[in-house]
C-alpha positions in Angstrom: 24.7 -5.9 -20.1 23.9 -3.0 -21.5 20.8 -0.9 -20.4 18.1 -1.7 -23.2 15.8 1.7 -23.9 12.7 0.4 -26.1 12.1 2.2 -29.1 9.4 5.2 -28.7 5.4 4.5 -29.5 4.4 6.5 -32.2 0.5 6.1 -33.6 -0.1 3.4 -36.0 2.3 1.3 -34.2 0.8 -2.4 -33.1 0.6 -3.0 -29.4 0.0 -6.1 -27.9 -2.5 -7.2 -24.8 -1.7 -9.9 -22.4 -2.4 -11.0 -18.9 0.3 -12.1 -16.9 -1.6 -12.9 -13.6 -5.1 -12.8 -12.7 -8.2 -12.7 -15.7 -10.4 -10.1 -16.2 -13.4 -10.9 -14.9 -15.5 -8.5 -17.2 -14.7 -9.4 -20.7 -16.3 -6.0 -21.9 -13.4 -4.3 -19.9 -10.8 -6.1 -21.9 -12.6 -4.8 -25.2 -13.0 -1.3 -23.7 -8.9 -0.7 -23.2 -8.9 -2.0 -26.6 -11.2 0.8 -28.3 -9.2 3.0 -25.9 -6.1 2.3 -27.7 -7.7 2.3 -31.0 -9.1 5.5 -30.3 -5.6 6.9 -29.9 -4.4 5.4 -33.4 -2.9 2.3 -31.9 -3.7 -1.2 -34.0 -4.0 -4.2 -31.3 -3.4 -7.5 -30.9 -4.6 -9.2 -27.9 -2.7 -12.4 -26.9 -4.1 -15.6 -28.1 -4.5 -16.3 -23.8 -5.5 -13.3 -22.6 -8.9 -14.1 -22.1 -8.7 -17.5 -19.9 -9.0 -18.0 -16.7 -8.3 -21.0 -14.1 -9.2 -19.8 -11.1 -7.1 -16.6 -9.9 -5.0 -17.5 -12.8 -5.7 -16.1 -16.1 -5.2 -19.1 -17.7 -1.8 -22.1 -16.8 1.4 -20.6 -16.2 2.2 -21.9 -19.8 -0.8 -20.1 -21.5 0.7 -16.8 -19.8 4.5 -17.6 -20.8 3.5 -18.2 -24.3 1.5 -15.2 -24.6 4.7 -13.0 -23.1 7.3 -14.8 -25.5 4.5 -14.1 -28.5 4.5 -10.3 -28.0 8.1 -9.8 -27.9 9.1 -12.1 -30.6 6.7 -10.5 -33.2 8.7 -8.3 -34.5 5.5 -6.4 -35.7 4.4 -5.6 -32.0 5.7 -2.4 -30.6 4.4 -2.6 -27.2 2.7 -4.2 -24.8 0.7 -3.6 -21.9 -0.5 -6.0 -18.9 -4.9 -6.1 -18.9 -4.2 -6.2 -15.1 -2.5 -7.3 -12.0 -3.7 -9.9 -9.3 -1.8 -12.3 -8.7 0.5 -15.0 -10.6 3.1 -13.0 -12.5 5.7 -14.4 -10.4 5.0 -18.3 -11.0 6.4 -17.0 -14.7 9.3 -16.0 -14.1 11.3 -19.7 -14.3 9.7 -20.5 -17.4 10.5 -17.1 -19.4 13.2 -17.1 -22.4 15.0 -14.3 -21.6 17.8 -14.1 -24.7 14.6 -13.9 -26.6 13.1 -11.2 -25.0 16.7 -9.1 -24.8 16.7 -9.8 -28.6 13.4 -8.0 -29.3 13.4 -5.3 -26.4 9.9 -3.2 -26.1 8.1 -1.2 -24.6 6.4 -3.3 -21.5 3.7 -1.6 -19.0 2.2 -2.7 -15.9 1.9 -2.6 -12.5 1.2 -4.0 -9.1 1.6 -7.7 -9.6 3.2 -7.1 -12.7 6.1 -5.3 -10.5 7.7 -9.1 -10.5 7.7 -9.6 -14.1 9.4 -5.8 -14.6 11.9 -6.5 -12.0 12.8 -9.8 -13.8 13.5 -8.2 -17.0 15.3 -5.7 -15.9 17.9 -8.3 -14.0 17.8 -10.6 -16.9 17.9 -8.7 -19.6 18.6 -4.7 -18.7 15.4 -3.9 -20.0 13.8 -0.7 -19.1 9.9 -0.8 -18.3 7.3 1.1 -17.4 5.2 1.3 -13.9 2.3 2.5 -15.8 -1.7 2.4 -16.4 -3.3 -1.4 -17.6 -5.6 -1.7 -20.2 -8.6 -3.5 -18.4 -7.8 -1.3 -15.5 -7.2 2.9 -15.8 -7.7 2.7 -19.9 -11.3 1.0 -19.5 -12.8 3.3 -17.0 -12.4 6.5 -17.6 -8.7 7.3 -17.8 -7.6 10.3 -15.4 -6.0 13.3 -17.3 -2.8 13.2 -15.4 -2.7 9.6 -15.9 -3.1 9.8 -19.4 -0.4 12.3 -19.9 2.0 11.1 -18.3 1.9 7.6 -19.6 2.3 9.5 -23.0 4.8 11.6 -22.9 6.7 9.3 -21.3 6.2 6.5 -24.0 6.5 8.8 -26.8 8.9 11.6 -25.9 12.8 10.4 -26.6 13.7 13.5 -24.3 15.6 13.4 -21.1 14.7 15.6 -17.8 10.9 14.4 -17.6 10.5 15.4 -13.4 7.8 13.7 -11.2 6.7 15.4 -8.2 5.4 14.7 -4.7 2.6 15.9 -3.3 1.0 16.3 -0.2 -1.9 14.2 0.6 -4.1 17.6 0.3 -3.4 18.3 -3.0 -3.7 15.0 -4.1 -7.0 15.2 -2.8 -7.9 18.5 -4.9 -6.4 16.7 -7.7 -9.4 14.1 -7.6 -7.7 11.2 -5.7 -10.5 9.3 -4.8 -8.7 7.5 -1.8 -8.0 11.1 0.1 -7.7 9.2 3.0 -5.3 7.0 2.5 -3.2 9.4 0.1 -3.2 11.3 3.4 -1.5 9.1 5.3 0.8 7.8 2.9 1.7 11.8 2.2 2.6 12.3 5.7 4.2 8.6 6.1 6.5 10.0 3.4 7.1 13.5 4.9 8.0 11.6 8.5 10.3 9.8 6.5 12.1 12.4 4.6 16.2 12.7 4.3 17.9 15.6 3.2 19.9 14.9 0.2 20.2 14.2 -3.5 21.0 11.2 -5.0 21.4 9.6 -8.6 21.1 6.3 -9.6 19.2 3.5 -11.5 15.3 3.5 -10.6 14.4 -0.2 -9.5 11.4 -1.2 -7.7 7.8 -1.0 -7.5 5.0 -2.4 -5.5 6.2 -3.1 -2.2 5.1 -7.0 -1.8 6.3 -8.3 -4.6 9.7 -6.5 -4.4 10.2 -8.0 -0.7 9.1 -11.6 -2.2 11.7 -11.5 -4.8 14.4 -11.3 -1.7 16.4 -14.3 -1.7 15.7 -15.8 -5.6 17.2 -15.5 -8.9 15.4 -12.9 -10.1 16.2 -10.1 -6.7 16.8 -6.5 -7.9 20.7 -5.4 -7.5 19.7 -2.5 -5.3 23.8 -1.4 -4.9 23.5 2.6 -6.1 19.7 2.4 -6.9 16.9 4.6 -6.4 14.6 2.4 -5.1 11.1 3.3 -5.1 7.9 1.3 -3.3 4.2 1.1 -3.1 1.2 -0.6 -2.0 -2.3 -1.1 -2.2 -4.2 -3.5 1.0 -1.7 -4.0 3.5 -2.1 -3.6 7.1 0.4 -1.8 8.5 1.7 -4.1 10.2 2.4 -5.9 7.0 3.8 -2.9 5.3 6.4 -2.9 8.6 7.1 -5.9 8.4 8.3 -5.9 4.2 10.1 -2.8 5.2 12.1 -4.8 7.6 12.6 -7.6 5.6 14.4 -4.9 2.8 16.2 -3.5 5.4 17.9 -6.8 6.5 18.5 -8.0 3.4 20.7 -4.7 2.6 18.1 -2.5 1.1 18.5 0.5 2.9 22.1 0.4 3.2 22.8 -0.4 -0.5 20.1 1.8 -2.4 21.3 5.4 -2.9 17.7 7.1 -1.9 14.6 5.6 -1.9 11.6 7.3 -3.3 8.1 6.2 -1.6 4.9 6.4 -4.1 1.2 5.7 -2.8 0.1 2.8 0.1 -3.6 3.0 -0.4 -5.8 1.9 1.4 -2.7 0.7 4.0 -4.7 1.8 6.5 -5.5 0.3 10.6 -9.0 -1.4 10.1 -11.0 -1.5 13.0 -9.6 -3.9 15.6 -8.9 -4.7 19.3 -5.3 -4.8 18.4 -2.9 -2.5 19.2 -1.3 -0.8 15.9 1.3 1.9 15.0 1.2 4.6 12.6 2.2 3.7 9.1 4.8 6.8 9.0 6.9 5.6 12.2 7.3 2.5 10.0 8.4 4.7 7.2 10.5 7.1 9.4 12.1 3.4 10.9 13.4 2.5 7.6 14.4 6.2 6.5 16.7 6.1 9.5 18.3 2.7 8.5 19.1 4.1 4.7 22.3 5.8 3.8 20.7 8.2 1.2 17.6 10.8 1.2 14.0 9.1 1.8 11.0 11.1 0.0 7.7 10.2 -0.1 4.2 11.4 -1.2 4.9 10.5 -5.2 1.5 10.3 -7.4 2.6 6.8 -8.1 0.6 3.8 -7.6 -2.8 1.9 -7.1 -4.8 5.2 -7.2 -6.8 6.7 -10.2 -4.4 9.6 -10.5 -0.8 8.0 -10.8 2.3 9.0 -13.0 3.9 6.6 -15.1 7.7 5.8 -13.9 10.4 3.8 -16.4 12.3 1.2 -14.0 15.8 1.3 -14.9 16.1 4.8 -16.0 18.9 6.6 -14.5 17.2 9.6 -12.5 17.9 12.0 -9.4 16.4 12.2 -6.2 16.2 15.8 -4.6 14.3 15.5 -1.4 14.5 19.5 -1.0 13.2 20.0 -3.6 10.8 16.9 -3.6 11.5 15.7 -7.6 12.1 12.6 -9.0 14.1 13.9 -12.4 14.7 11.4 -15.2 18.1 12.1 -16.4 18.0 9.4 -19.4 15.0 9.7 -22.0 12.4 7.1 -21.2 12.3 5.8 -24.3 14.8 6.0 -26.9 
């Protein structure tokens, strides 16, 4: 299948709102990223089930589908971005019309949970995404500047060479990360775990659990030749070890041609009587199991301060040089 680049956002264009796993608790949130898009010259729509809820579900597994096949079919719609993550994207992914959504490709952001719904479209259907900012999320509080433009210029530039770098955990911290600590860590988990090299390839991935719990299904990312870049928000590291070796035995490591780690915050050893090991040794263990370069320390993620990446984009991995170039255009 060919790879399907949505069409750029340009202002006036309708953009659509839908939640795809867990509701957004504070309705005023929802109408916040709204105004925010409104503000920007965007007309919205929000889906007709965006604002149910049952339970940790915004709304059945039905009500969510139909709100996803909605967006994409109306050919009015433009683009659409995920409220916010949680949990339940992946109980969608057997009930999804695919051919219809490869008939109507568009722009599609979201992250975290969301990273199962991204990785699903791009196996069935070739379609690029973006690993970017949510509405009820970054655009309702306050967006950062970075944040802002680089979700942007990435949505509304059709030019190729866009370059994302890492950064230590000290100057993400002057930056205004507001986890320091754990973009610390993750910054030196990333530098323990560095291979030389440069490598080119597809960009598939996202957060870490859900990539590791699409292992084994219908819906697994082909990783053969892939950049394949992870992160995390919560996890012991324990946990985070233990997803890392689960990729690595299932031919991760050997089959992706670099792997590009973004921010594990807050992946950090709580107080316990347990022993624990640092988060980078579990980092370093994988790099030394992968056949291409390992960098980490990439402003992508759960924190306030995060770039926007487009999954299946061909880019290059230089771990001298510590860059993450697109070498498509992001959108088209």
């Amino acid at each position: 299948m060919p790879t399907r680049i949505p069409r750029r956002l340009t202002r006036g264009d309708l953009l659509g709102i839908i939640c795809p796993a867990s509701p957004v608790a504070d309705g005023a949130r929802l109408e916040r990223g709204v105004r925010y898009l409104e503000s920007l010259g965007y007309r919205v729509s929000v889906g007709a089930n965006a604002a149910k809820s049952d339970g940790y579900l915004a709304g059945t597994d039905n009500e969510r589908a139909d709100d996803v096949h909605a967006m994409f079919a109306d050919r009015r719609v433009k683009g659409i971005f995920c409220a916010r993550g949680g949990y339940g994207t992946g109980r969608l992914l057997g009930l999804l019309d695919y051919p219809l959504i490869a008939r109507h490709p568009k722009v599609f952001v979201g992250y975290s949970d969301v990273t199962a719904l991204e990785i699903a479209l791009w196996k069935k259907c070739s379609l690029v995404t973006y690993h970017g900012p949510m509405s009820a999320v970054e655009m309702a509080g306050g967006i950062d500047p970075f944040t802002e433009e680089s979700l942007w210029r990435t949505l509304t530039s059709a030019t190729p060479g866009m370059t994302v770098a890492a950064e230590s955990g000290e100057a993400a911290a002057k930056a205004g990360q507001a986890a320091a600590k754990a973009g610390q860590a993750a910054a030196r988990a990333g530098q323990a775990a560095a291979r030389a090299g440069q490598a080119r390839g597809r960009l598939v991935g996202g957060n870490l659990s859900l990539v590791a719990s699409l292992l084994g299904t219908p819906w697994q990312p082909d990783l053969r030749g892939a950049i394949l870049f992870l992160e995390d928000i919560g996890e012991d590291p324990y946990r985070v070890d233990r997803m890392l070796v689960q990729l690595a035995h299932a031919g991760a490591a050997a089959r992706a041609a670099a792997t590009a780690l973004g921010q594990f915050t807050s992946c950090v050893v709580r107080e316990s009587g347990t022993p624990t090991r640092p988060l980078e040794a579990s980092f370093a263990d994988f790099a030394a199991k992968a056949r291409g370069p390992v960098v980490g320390g990439f402003p992508v993620g759960h924190e306030r301060r995060m770039a926007t990446l487009p999954l299946g984009i061909l880019a290059r991995l230089d771990a001298r040089a510590g860059t993450l170039t697109l070498e498509e255009a992001p959108v088209s």
